[in-house]
Structures are given as C-alpha cells and as structure tokens.
Kinemage of the C-alpha trace (Angstrom):
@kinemage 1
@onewidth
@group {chain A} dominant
@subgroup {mainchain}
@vectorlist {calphas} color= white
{ca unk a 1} P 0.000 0.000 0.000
{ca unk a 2} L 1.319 3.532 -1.187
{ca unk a 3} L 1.430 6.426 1.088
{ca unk a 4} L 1.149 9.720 -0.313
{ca unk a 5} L 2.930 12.390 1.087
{ca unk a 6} L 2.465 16.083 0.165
{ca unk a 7} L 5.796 17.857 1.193
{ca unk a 8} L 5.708 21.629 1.215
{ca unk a 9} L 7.452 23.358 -1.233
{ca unk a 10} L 10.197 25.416 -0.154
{ca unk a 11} L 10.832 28.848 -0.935
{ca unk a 12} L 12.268 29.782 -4.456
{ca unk a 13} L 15.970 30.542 -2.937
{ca unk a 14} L 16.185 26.934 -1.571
{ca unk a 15} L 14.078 25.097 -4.497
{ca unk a 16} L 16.486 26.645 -7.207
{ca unk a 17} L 20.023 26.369 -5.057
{ca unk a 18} L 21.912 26.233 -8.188
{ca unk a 19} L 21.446 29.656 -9.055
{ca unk a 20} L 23.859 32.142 -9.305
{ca unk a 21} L 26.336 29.943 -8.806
{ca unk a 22} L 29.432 30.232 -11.787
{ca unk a 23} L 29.441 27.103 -13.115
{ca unk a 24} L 27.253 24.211 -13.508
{ca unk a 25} L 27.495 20.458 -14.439
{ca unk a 26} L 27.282 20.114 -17.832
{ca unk a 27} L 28.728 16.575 -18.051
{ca unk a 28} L 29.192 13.080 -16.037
{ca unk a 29} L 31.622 10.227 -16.274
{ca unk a 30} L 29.973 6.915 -16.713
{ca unk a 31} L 31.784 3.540 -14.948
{ca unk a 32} L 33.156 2.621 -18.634
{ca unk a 33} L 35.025 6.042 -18.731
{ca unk a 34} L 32.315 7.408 -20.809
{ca unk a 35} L 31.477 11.444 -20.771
{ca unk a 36} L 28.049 12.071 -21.315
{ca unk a 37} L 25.689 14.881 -20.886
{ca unk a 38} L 24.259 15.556 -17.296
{ca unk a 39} L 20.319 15.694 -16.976
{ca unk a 40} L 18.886 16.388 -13.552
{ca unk a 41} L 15.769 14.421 -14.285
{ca unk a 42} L 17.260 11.150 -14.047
{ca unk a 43} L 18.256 12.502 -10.443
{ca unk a 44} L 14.229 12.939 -9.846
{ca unk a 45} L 13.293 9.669 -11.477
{ca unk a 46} L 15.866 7.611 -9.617
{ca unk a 47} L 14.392 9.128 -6.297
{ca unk a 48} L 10.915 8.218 -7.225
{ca unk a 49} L 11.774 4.971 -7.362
{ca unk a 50} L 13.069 4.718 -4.160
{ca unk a 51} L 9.571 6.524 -2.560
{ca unk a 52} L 8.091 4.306 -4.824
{ca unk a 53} L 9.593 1.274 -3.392
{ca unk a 54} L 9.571 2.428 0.140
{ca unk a 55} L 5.324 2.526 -0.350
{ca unk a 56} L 4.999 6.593 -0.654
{ca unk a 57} L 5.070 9.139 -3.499
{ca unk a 58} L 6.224 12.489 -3.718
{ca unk a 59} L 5.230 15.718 -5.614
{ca unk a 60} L 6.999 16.447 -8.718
{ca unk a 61} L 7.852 19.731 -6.845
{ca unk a 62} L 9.238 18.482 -4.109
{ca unk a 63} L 11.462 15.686 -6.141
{ca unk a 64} L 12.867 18.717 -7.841
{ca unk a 65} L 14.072 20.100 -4.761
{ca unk a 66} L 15.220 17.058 -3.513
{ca unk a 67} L 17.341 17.156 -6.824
{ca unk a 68} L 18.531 20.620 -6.596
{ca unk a 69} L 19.979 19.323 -3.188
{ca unk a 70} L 22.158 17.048 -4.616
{ca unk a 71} L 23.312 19.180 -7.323
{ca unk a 72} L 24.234 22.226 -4.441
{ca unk a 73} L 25.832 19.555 -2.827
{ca unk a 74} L 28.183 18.535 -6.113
{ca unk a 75} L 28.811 21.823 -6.976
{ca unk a 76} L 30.214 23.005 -3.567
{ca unk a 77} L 32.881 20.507 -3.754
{ca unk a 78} L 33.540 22.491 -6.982
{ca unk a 79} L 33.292 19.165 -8.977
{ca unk a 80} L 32.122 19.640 -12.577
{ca unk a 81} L 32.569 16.612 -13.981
{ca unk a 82} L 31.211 14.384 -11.379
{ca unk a 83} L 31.187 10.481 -11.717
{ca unk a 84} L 28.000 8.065 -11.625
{ca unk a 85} L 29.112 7.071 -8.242
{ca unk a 86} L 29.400 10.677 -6.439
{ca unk a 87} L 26.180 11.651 -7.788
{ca unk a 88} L 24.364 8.142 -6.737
{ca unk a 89} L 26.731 8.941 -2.587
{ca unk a 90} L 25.167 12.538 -2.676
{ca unk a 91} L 21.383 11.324 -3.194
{ca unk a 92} L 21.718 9.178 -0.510
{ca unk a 93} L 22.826 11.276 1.721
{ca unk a 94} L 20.256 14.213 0.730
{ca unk a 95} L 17.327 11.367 1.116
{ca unk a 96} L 18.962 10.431 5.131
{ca unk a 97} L 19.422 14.395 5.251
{ca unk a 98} L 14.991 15.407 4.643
{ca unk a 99} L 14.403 12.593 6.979
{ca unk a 100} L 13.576 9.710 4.371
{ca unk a 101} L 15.629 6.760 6.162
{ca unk a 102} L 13.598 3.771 4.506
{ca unk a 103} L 13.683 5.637 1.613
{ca unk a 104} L 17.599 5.850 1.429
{ca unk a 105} L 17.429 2.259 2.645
{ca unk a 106} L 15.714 1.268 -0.495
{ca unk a 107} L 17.856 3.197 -2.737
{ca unk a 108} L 21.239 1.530 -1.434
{ca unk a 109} L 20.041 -1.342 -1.935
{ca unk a 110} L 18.887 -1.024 -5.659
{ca unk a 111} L 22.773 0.456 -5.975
{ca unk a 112} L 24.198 -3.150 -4.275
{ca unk a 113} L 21.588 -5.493 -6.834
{ca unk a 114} L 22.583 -3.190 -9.871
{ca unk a 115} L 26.406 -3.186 -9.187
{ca unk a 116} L 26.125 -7.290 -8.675
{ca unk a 117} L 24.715 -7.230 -11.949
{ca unk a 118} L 27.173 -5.009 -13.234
{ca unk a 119} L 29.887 -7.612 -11.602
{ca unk a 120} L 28.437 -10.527 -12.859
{ca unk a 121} L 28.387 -9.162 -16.540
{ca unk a 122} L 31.947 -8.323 -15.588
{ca unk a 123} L 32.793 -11.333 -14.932
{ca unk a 124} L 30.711 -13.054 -17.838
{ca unk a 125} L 32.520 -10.678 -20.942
{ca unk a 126} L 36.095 -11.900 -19.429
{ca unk a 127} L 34.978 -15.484 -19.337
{ca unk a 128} L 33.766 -14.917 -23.130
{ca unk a 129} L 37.750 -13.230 -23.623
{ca unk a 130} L 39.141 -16.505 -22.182
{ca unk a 131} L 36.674 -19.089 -24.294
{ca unk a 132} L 37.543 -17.264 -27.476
{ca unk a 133} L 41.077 -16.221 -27.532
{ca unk a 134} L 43.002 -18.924 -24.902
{ca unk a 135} L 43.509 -22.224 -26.377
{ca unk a 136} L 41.911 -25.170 -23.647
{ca unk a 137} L 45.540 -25.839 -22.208
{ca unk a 138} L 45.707 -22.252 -20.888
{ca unk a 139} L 41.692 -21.683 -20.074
{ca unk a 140} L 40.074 -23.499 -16.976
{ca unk a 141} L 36.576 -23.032 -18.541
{ca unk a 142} L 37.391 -25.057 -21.543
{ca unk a 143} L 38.943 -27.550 -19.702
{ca unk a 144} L 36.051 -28.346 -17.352
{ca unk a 145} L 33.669 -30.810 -19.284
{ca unk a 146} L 35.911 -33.803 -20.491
{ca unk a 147} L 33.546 -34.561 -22.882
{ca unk a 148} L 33.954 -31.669 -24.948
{ca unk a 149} L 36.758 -30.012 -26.796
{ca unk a 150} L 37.198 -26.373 -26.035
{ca unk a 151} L 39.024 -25.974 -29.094
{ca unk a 152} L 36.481 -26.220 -31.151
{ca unk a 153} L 33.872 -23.768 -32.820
{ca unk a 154} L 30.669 -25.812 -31.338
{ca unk a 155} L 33.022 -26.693 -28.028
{ca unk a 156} L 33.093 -22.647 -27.586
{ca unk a 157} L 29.577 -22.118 -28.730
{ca unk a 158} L 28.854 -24.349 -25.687
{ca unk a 159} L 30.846 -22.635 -23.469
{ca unk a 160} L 29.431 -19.666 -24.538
{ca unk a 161} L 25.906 -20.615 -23.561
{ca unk a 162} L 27.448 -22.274 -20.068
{ca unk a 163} L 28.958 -19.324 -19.119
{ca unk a 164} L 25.897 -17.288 -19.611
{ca unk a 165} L 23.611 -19.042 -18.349
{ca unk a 166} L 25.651 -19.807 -15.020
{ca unk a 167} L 25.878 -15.825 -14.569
{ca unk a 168} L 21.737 -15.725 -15.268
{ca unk a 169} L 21.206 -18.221 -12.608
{ca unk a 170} L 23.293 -16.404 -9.739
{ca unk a 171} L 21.852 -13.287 -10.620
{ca unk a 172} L 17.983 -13.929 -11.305
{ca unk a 173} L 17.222 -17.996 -9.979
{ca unk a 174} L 19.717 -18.362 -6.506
{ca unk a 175} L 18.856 -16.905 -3.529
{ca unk a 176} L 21.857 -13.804 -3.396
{ca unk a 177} L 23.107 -15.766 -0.036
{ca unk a 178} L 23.511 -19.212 -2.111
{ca unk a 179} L 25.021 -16.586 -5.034
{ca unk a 180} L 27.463 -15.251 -3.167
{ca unk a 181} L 28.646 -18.709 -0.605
{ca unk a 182} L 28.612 -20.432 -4.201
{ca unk a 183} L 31.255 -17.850 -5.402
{ca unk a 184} L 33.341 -17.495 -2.272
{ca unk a 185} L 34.225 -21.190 -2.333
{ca unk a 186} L 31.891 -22.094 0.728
{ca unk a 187} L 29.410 -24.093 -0.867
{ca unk a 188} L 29.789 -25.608 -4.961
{ca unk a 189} L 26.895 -25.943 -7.086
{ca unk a 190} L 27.283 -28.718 -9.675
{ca unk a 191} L 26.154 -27.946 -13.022
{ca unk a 192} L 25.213 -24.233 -12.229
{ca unk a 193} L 24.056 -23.801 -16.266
{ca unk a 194} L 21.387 -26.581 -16.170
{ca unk a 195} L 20.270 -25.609 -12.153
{ca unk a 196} L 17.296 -24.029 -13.999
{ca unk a 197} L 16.596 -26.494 -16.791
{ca unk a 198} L 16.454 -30.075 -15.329
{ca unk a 199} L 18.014 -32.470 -12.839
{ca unk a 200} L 21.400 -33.794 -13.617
{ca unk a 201} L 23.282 -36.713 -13.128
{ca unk a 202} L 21.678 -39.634 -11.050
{ca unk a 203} L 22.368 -43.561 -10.511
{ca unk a 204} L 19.295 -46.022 -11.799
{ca unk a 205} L 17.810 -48.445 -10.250
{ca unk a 206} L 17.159 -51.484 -12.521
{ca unk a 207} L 15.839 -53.610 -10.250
{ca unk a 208} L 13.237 -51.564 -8.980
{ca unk a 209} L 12.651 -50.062 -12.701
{ca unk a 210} L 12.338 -53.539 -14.750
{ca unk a 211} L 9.793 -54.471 -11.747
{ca unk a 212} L 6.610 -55.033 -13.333
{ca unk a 213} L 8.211 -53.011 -16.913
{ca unk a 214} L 8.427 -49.154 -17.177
{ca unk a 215} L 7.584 -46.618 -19.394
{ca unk a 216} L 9.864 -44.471 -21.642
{ca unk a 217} L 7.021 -41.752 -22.632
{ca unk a 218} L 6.337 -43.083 -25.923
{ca unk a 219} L 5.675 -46.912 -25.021
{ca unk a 220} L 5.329 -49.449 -22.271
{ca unk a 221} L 8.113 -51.819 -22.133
{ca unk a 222} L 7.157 -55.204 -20.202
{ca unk a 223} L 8.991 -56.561 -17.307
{ca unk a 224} L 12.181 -58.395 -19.259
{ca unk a 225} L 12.072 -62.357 -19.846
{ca unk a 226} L 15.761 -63.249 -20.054
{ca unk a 227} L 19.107 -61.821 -19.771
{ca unk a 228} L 19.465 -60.196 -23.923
{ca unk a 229} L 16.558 -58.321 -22.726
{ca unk a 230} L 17.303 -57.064 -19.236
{ca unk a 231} L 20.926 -55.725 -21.202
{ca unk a 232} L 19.147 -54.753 -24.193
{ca unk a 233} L 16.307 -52.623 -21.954
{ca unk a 234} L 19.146 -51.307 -19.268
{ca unk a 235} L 20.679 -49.293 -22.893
{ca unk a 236} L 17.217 -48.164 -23.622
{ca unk a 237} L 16.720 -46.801 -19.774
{ca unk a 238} L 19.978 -44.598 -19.795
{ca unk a 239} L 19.708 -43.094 -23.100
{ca unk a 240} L 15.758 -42.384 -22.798
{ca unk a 241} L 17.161 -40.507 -18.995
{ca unk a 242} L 19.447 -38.810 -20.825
{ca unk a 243} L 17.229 -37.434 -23.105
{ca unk a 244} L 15.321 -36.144 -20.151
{ca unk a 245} L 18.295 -34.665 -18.050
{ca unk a 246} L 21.537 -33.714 -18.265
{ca unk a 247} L 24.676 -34.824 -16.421
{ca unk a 248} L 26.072 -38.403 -15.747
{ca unk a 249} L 23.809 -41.747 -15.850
{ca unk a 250} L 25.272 -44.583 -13.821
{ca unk a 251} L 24.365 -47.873 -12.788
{ca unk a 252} L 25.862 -48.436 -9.413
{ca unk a 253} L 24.664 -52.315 -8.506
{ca unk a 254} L 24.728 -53.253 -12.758
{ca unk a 255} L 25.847 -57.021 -11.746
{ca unk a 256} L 22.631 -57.108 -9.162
{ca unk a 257} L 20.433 -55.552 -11.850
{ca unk a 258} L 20.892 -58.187 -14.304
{ca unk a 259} L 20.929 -60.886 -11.259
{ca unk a 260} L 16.955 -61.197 -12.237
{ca unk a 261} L 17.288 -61.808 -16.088
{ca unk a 262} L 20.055 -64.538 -15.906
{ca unk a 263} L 17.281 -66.172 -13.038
{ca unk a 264} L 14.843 -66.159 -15.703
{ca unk a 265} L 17.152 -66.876 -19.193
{ca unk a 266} L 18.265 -69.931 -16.250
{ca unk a 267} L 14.798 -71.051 -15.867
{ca unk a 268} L 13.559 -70.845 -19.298
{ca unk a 269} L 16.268 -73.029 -21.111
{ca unk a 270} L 15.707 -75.698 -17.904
{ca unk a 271} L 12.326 -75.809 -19.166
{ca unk a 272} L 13.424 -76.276 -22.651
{ca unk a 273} L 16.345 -78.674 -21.966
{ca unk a 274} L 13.854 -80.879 -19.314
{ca unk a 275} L 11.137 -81.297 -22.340
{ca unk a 276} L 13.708 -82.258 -24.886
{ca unk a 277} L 15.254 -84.597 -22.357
{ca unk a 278} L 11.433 -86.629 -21.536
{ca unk a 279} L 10.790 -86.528 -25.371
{ca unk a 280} L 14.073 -88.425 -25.467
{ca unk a 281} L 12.544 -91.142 -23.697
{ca unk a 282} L 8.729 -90.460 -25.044
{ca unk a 283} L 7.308 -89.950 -28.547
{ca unk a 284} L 4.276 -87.936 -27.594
{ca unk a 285} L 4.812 -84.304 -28.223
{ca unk a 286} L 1.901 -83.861 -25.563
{ca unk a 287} L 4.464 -83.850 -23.212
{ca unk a 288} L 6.012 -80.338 -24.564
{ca unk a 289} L 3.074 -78.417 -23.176
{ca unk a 290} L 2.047 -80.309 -19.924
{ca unk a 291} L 5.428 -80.097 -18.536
{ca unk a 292} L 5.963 -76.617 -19.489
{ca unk a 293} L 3.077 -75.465 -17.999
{ca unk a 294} L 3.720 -78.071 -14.914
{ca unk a 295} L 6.754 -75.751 -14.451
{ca unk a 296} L 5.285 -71.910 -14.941
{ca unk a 297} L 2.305 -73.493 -12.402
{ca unk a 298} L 4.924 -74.602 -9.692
{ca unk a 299} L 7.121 -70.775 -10.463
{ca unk a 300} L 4.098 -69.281 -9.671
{ca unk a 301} L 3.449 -71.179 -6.444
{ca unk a 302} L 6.614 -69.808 -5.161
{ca unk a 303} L 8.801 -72.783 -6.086
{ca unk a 304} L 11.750 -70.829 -7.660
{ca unk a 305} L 13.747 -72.708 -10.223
{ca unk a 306} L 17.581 -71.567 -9.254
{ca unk a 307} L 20.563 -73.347 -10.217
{ca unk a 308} L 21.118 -74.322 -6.496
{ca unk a 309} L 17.977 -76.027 -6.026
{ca unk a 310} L 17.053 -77.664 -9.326
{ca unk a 311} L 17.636 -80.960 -8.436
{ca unk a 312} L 14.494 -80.702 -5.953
{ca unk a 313} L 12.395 -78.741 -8.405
C-alpha cells in the first residue's frame, strides 16, 4: 500500500540552489570512462523509485528540490565533472538528510543489486575473452567438461551458452546468499548452467525399474524375460534418462540388476532342456506343453527354479 505524502514546497531561494552559482554540471563520467551529458531528471526519477519502493510518493515539486539538493551539494565541492558514483553517494545522503531513512534504505540497496549485476556481466565478458582467444591448455573453462573439446567452434559455442547461463542463474534464480557462498568457495553448485533447466546426473535403479516393466514416454516396455533383454532394456533406460536430463547416468549395482534376467534366461532353457530330455525317452509331443506349464504353475506357487535347487524342483 502507497502512502502519499504532500511535502511543502520550499521557498524559491532553496528550491532553485543552483542559481547564481558560476558554473554548472554540464557533463558526467559513466563507470566505462564514458562522458556524457548531465540531466537532472534522471536525479528525480531515480528518487521516485526509491519513494516508490519504500510505499509513498512524492510531488513532482518536491522531487525537484530534492534534486537541486544534490546538485548544491556537487557543486560546492567544486566538482564539474562528477562520476555516476558521487552523484548516486550525494542522493543518498540528501534522502537520510529530509528525513527519508527507509527511503535511502531502499535506494542503497537497488545500488548493491545493480552493481552485482554489473559484476556478474563483468565477470561473464572476461569469461567470453578466455573461451575465445586462450587455447583449452591455458583456459580453466574449456577444460572443465571432459567430454567436450574447447578448441572447437561448437566446443566454444557451448561454453558460450554455459557461461551465460551460469551468470543468469546467480543473478535472477539463486537466492543472493547461495550466489554469493557459491562464489566465495563455501558451498559448490554442480552444473550451475542446467540448475534451472532439469536435474542432472543420477544412478538407476534397474531392479526396482524392470519391476513389473516401465515406461519411456512413448511406449510401455514389459517386465524383461531373459538376460538379452534385461541388457538390451538397461541401454534403452539410460539413453531415454538422458534425453530427459543432463549430467552423468550410472548404474551403481549393474551385476545385481541383471541378477533377475540370468534367473529367468536360467529357468527358461531348464524348461526347454527338461522337455527335450522326456521326449528323449517319449514320442508324444503332448508332453512339450504339460510339462511346461507343470513348471510356470509350480514358479508361480513360489517354487523358484535356481541353479542351487534344481535338483528338488
């Protein structure tokens, strides 16, 4: 909720303390070393912000004063060519000086979130100097991802994109705590480009995946039969993640994740090897079906056909 405020105007000696002075600002000195012309309104605008953001508004007449304030102030340390900085120090201290403490409160801290920015985009243009002209033996960034050569025109393009949208996610996604322990060292944020995109890297479970078959988003795949499968299927499951996600897929238990499909590729040549064995002494071929499904019948009881306990299957 905005407060408005109607200030009284002060008399025309104060309102206009600029006059009859000998010299005036006719210029200022941007951070980049740039001379540009001086215009009092953006003075006015830059403090109507700050009401603005503090909840109250201001008269156009009185914003003008407030204004003149910091010009008297500029001019009586006889500086004509002030810099961005000096002029930003002296409306701060003419906001604290009428008595507007939240106000000035608001406006130093627009001044910290713009020069972060102004940091971080810093920081981004030399990363963009070292990705374009340092070869990958002398540049950290191009060095950092294995999997990609630095050297290269789509390696850099990468880089390029990394590196900007690392500095976007500090700035506009992280909390500016998280920001700023992430850049002093205290804390590390793994794959800061992609923090805003997706997950990245994580370790699959086969076992619990193949359990009763999975989907990949454009099909159902069945719960695997034999060991070609459960291989064949544990392919499919890491590339259709990493489709989804960036960073490293790993199996961490691969050996126990197959465990299931040699059970099965075990039970289903048994099956195979104990008809061809009774047809051996038999010449019915009825035999092929009955003792097949003899065998699913007593799996599905709970009598599990393993190599170690065949003999009493």
């Amino acid at each position: 909720m905005q407060t408005t405020i109607v200030s009284s105007v002060p008399s025309v000696q104060e309102s206009d303390p600029v006059q009859n002075r000998e010299w005036a600002i006719h210029s200022i000195i941007k951070r980049d070393g740039r001379e540009v012309s001086f215009t009092e309104e953006k003075i006015t605008q830059a403090m109507n912000k700050a009401f603005l953001a503090s909840g109250q508004t201001q008269s156009p007449e009185y914003l003008e004063t407030l204004a003149h304030r910091v010009i008297c102030k500029i001019m009586d340390r006889k500086i004509t060519r002030p810099g961005v900085e000096e002029i930003q120090d002296m409306v701060e201290n003419v906001l604290m000086e009428a008595g507007h403490v939240i106000t000035a409160k608001k406006y130093m801290l627009y001044r910290a979130d713009r020069t972060k920015i102004r940091e971080m985009n810093t920081r981004l243009m030399k990363a963009y100097e070292d990705i374009t002209f340092k070869d990958a033996k002398e540049s950290n960034i191009k060095r950092e991802n294995a999997n990609v050569n630095g050297d290269t025109a789509m390696g850099v393009m990468l880089k390029y994109g990394s590196e900007g949208a690392k500095q976007f996610c500090k700035i506009h996604v992280l909390k500016p705590e998280h920001s700023r322990a992430h850049e002093d060292g205290d804390i590390h944020i793994h794959d800061l480009d992609f923090y805003s995109l997706t997950t990245t890297c994580c370790q699959i479970d086969l076992l619990k995946l193949f359990k009763g078959g999975f989907c990949t988003g454009h099909g159902v795949l069945r719960e695997p039969n034999d060991i070609q499968s459960y291989s064949a299927l544990a392919c499919i499951a890491i590339q259709s993640n990493q489709n989804d996600q960036h960073g490293g897929q790993s199996v961490p238990n691969f050996d126990y994740g197959m465990a299931p499909g040699i059970i099965r590729t075990f039970q289903r040549l048994y099956r195979q090897n104990l008809i061809k064995a009774v047809k051996i002494h038999s010449e019915s071929e009825a035999f092929d079906d009955r003792i097949d499904k003899s065998c699913r019948e007593l799996i599905a009881e709970g009598l599990e056909l393993r190599l170690e306990n065949h003999d009493s299957f």
